[in-house]
Each structure stands twice: as structure tokens, then as C-alpha cells.
C-alpha positions as CSV (number, residue, x, y, z in Angstrom):
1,X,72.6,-68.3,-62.1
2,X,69.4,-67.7,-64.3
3,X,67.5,-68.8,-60.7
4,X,69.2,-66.7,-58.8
5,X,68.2,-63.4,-60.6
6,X,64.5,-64.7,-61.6
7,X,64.5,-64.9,-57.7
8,X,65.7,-61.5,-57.1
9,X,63.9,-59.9,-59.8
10,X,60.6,-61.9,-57.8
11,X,61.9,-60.7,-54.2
12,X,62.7,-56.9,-55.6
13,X,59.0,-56.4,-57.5
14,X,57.6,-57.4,-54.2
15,X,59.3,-54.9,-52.4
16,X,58.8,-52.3,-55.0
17,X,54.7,-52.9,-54.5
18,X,55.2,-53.3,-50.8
19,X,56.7,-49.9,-51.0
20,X,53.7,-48.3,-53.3
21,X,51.0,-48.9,-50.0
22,X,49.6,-46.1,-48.6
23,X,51.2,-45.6,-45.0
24,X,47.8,-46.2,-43.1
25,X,47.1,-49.3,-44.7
26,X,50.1,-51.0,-42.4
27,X,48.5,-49.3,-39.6
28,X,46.6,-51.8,-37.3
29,X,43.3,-50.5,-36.0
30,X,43.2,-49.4,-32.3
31,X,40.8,-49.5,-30.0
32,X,39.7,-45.7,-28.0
33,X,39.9,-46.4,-24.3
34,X,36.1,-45.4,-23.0
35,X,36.4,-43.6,-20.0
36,X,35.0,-45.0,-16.6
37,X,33.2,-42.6,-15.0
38,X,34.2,-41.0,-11.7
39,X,32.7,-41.7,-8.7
40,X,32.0,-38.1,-7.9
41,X,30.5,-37.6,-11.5
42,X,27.2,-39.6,-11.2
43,X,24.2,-39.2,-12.6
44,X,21.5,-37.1,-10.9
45,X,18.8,-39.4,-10.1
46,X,15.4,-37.9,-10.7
47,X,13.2,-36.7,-7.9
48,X,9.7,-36.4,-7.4
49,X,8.5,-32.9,-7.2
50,X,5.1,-32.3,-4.9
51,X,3.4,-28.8,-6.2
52,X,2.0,-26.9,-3.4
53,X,-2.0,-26.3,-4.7
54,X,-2.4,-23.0,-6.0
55,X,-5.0,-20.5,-5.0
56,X,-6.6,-19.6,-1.3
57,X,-7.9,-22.3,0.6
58,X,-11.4,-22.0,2.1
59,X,-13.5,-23.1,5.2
60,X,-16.8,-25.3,5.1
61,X,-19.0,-22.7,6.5
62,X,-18.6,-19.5,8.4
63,X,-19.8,-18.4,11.6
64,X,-22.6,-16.4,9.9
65,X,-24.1,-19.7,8.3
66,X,-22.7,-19.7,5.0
67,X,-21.8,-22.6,3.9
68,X,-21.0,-23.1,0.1
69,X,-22.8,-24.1,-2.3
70,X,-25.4,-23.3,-0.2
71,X,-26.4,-19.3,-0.6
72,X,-26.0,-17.0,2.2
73,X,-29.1,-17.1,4.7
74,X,-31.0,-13.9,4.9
75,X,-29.0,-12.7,8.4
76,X,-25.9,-12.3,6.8
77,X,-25.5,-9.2,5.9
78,X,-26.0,-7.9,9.2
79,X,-24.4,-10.5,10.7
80,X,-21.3,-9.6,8.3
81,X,-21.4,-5.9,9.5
82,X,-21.4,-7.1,13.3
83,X,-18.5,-10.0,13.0
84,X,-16.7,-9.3,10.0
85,X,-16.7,-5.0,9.3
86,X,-13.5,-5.8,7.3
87,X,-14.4,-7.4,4.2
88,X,-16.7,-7.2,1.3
89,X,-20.4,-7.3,2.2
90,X,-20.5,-9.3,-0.8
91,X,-21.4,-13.3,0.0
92,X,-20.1,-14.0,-3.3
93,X,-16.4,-12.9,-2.8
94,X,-16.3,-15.7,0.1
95,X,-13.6,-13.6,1.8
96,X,-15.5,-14.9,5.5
97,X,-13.9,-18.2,4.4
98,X,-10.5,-17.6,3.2
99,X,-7.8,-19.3,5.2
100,X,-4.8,-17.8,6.5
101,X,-2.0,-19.6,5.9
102,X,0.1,-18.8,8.6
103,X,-2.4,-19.5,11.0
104,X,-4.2,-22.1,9.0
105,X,-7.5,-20.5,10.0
106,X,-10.5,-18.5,8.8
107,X,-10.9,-15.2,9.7
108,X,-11.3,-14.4,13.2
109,X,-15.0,-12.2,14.4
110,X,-14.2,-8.8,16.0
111,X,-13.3,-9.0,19.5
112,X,-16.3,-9.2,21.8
113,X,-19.0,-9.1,19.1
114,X,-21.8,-11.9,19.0
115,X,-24.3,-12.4,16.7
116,X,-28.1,-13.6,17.4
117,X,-31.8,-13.3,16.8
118,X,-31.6,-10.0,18.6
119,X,-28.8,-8.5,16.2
120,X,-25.3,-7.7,17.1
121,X,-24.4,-8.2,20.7
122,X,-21.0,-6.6,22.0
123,X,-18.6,-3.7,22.0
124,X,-16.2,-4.8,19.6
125,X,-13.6,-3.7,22.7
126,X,-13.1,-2.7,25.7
127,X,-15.4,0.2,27.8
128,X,-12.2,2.1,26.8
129,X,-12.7,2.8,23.4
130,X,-15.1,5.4,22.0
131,X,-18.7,4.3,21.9
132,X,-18.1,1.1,23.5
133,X,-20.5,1.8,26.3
134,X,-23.2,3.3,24.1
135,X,-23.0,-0.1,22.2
136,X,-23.7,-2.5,25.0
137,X,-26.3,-0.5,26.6
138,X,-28.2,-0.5,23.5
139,X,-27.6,-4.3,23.2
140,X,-29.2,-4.6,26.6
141,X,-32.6,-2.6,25.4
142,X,-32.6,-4.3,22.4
143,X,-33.1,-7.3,24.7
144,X,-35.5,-5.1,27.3
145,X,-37.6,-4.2,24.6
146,X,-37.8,-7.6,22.1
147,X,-38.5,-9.2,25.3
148,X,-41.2,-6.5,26.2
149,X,-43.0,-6.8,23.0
150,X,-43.1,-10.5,22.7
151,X,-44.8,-10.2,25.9
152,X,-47.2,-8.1,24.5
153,X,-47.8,-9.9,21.8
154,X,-48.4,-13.3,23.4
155,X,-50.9,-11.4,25.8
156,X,-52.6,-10.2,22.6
157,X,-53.4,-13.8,21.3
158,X,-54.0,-14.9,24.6
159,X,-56.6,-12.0,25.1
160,X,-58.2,-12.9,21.7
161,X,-58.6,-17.0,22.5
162,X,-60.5,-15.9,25.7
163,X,-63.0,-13.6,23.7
164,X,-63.6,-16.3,21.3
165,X,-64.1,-19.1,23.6
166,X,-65.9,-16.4,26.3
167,X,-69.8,-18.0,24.7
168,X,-71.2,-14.6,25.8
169,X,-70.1,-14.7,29.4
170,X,-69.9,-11.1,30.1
171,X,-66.9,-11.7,32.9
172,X,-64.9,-14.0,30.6
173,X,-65.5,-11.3,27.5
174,X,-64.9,-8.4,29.5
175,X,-61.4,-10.0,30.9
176,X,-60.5,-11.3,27.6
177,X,-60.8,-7.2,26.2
178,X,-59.2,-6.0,28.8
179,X,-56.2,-8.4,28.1
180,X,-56.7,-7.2,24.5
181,X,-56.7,-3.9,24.8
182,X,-53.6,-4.2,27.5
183,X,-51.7,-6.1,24.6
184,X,-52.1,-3.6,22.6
185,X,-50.9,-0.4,24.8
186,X,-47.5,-2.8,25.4
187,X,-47.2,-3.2,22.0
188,X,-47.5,0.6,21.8
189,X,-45.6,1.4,24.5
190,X,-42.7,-0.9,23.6
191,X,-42.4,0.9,20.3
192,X,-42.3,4.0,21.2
193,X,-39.7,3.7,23.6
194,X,-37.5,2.1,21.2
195,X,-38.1,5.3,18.8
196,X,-38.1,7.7,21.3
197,X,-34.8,5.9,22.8
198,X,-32.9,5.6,19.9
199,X,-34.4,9.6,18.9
200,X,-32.7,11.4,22.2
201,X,-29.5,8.8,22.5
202,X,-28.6,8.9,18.8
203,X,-30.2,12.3,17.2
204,X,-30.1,14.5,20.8
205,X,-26.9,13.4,22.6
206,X,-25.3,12.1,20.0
207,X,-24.0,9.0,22.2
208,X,-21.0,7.2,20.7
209,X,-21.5,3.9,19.5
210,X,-25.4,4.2,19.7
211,X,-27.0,3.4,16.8
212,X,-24.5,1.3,15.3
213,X,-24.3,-2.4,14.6
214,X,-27.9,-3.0,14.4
């Protein structure tokens, strides 16, 4: 009989402390499911971005002869004024290099406009526009009379080598003056027509398109 309640007493104690345990302490840990990703929620993978370059781009030379680093030659300011009236007669600013992007060329000359040792040759247009005509005619006596005087001038050195090498022959120094001194009234002559040309076309009759682009 004693057992039997030392036993219950045991069993009842241990019930009575079993009973005393916070309720979270008999709770088993439990693992949080992760969730799997979706298939349509994936990562974005990183791309490679290509930056367009910033800034005009620029041609090696233009049709002037400027060509960077290099400073403009000597020509171009007139050449600018006869190919490219548009922009800035400044060499600096470059802007007879700049590439369109559009067209992924420089700028284009005016229409019918060239460029030599004799100055600015062409209309810019057609004979339809105002001055057009007065422009190519006065390209063509630019040509008349630069040819003219560079006649003259050769026969003026020519005339001069036969005096010096004449040794006092009086045929051979009379020919060489007389090659001289017809040098010299070409040379004359050429200049004043150019003046007195350019006086009447431009100052008299006021022709359009004469005396421009030179």
C-alpha cells in the first residue's frame, strides 16, 4: 500500500511540473518552406551598354586644304568665301569639317563654284539667278587677263636675258629693248583693263554678280 502511493505521489509531481512548461517549449521547431522561384520571375541578366561618342565628328581635311593640326594655308579665306559662304570665316571653329550625321558627310561646296590659283570660278547656280552671268563672265577675264599678264611678264625676262647676253651687238640689243619695252606696255595694258573693266561693269552698270567672289 505504502508503494502504491509513493508511486502516485512520484507519477502526480511529474505531472504537476510537466504541467508548469511554458506552451512553446512542447512545440517542435518547423522548418519555413523557401519558395522556388517562377519561371516567369527570373532574373534580369545584365547587358552591355555601347555609348554612342559624344560631340561632332570631323573630316581629315577640307576641300580648301585644311587639314588639322596643320593651320589653314594662306588661300583659305577666299577659298571659304567662294565654297563655303555659310559658315564662320573663322579656320578655328573647323565648321568646313563637321560631319553630318544623317548624311555621314562634310559639308557640301556651293553648287557650281570651283576654287583655283585664279580665285573663285563659277556661278554658284544656274544663268537664272541674279548675277549669275556677271559672275562667270568675270571668271573668264580673270583667266583672259592672268593669262595676258603672265605673258607679258615672261616676255619681260625674256627681253632682259637677250640684252644681257646681246655683247654690244646693236641688232641683238635693239631686239632685246624692243621685247622689253613691249613687256612692259602688256603689263600696262593688262592692268588697266582689269581696272577699267571691273570700273564700268561694277561702279557704272552696276552688273549683278560682278565683282563678287574674288
Amino acid at each position: 500500500m505504502k508503494r502504491f502511493l509513493l508511486t502516485a505521489i512520484i507519477i502526480f509531481v511529474f505531472l504537476l511540473q510537466i504541467g508548469r512548461l511554458p506552451v512553446y517549449a512542447l512545440r517542435l521547431p518547423t522548418e519555413t518552406p523557401i519558395p522556388n522561384p517562377s519561371p516567369t520571375e527570373s532574373q534580369p541578366s545584365p547587358t552591355s551598354i555601347i555609348q554612342e561618342p559624344t560631340g561632332p565628328r570631323y573630316a581629315a581635311c577640307d576641300l580648301c586644304g585644311f587639314c588639322p593640326p596643320n593651320k589653314a594655308p594662306q588661300s583659305w579665306p577666299s577659298c571659304q568665301k567662294c565654297l563655303y559662304p555659310n559658315i564662320s570665316s573663322d579656320p578655328t571653329t573647323m565648321e568646313s569639317l563637321i560631319i553630318d550625321p544623317e548624311t555621314n558627310l562634310p559639308p557640301v561646296p556651293a553648287s557650281g563654284r570651283q576654287y583655283t590659283f585664279l580665285g573663285c570660278l563659277g556661278s554658284g547656280g544656274g544663268f537664272g539667278e541674279e548675277g549669275a552671268a556677271g559672275s562667270v563672265i568675270q571668271s573668264i577675264l580673270n583667266i583672259i587677263f592672268s593669262a595676258a599678264g603672265g605673258i607679258a611678264f615672261l616676255y619681260l625676262i625674256y627681253g632682259s636675258f637677250v640684252i644681257a647676253t646681246s655683247q654690244a651687238n646693236p641688232e641683238k640689243l635693239n631686239y632685246g629693248k624692243r621685247v622689253v619695252y613691249g613687256a612692259i606696255a602688256g603689263l600696262i595694258f593688262t592692268l588697266a583693263s582689269v581696272f577699267i573693266v571691273k570700273f564700268i561693269a561694277s561702279g557704272i552698270l552696276k552688273i549683278p554678280g560682278f565683282g563678287e567672289g574674288n
